[in-house]
N, C-alpha and C positions, 0 to 999 in steps of 0.2 A: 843292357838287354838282360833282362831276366833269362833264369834256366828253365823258363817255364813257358817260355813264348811259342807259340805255335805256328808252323810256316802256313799258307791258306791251301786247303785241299783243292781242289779241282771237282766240280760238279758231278763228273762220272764215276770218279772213286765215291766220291760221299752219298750215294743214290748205291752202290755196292756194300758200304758199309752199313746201311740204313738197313739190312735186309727184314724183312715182314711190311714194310711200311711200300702203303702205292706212289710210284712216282710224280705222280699228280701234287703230294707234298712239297713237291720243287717252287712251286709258285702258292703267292697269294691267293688267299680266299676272297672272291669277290662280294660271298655274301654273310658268313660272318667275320671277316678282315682277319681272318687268321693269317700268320705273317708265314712266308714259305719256311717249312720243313718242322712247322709245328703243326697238330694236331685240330682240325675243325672243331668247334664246337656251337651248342646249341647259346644262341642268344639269350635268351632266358635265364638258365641256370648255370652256363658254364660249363654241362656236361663236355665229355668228347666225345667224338663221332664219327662214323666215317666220311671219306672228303664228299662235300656235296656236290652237288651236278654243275654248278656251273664252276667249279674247281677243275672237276672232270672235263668241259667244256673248254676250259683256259687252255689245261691241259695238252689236251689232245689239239687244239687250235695250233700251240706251238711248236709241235714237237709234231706232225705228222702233216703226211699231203692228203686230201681227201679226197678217196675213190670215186666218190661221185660227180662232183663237181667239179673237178680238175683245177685246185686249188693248191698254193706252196704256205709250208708254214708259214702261219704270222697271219693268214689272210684268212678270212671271216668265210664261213660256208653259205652258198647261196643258191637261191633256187630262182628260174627264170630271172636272173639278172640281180634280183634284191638277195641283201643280207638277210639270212632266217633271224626270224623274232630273238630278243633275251640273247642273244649271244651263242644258243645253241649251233650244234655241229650233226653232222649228218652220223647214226649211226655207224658205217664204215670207216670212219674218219676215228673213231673209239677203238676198233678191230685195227684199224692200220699203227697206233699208236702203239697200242701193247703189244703188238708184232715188233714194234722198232727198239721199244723199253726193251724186251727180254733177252 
């Protein structure tokens, strides 16, 4: 064993050491495949960016319940019975996330 091995952090430390960085970094980008706790970027050129919506989406899908529709994480926001379009989530469900992040 090397003196250099590193024992594996635990998610909640590494989201406290990250600080400046949104937690939404924790996961995949589903649109451009940025891999969790790196940095979005533009398709095209490779810029970085900040996380995009449906990042944001994943996000908040995983890690919150949604006030409106009375949903538990993991489960998809929905309105009269159907999943909302694209994957989106109900704005309160964004508000109840970074309520739980902070």
């Amino acid at each position: 064993m090397s003196r250099h091995s590193q024992a594996p952090m635990p998610d909640s430390l590494r989201h406290m050491m990250r600080a400046g960085q949104h937690p939404a970094r924790a996961h995949a980008c589903p649109h451009c495949g940025a891999h969790p706790h790196q940095p979005c970027h533009l398709r095209t050129n490779g810029k970085h960016v900040q996380p995009h919506p449906q990042r944001m989406a994943t996000w908040a899908q995983t890690t919150a319940c949604c006030p409106t529709c009375q949903v538990t994480p993991t489960v998809p926001c929905h309105a009269d019975g159907r999943a909302l379009p694209g994957g989106t989530v109900h704005a309160e469900r964004y508000t109840e996330a970074e309520r739980t992040a902070g």
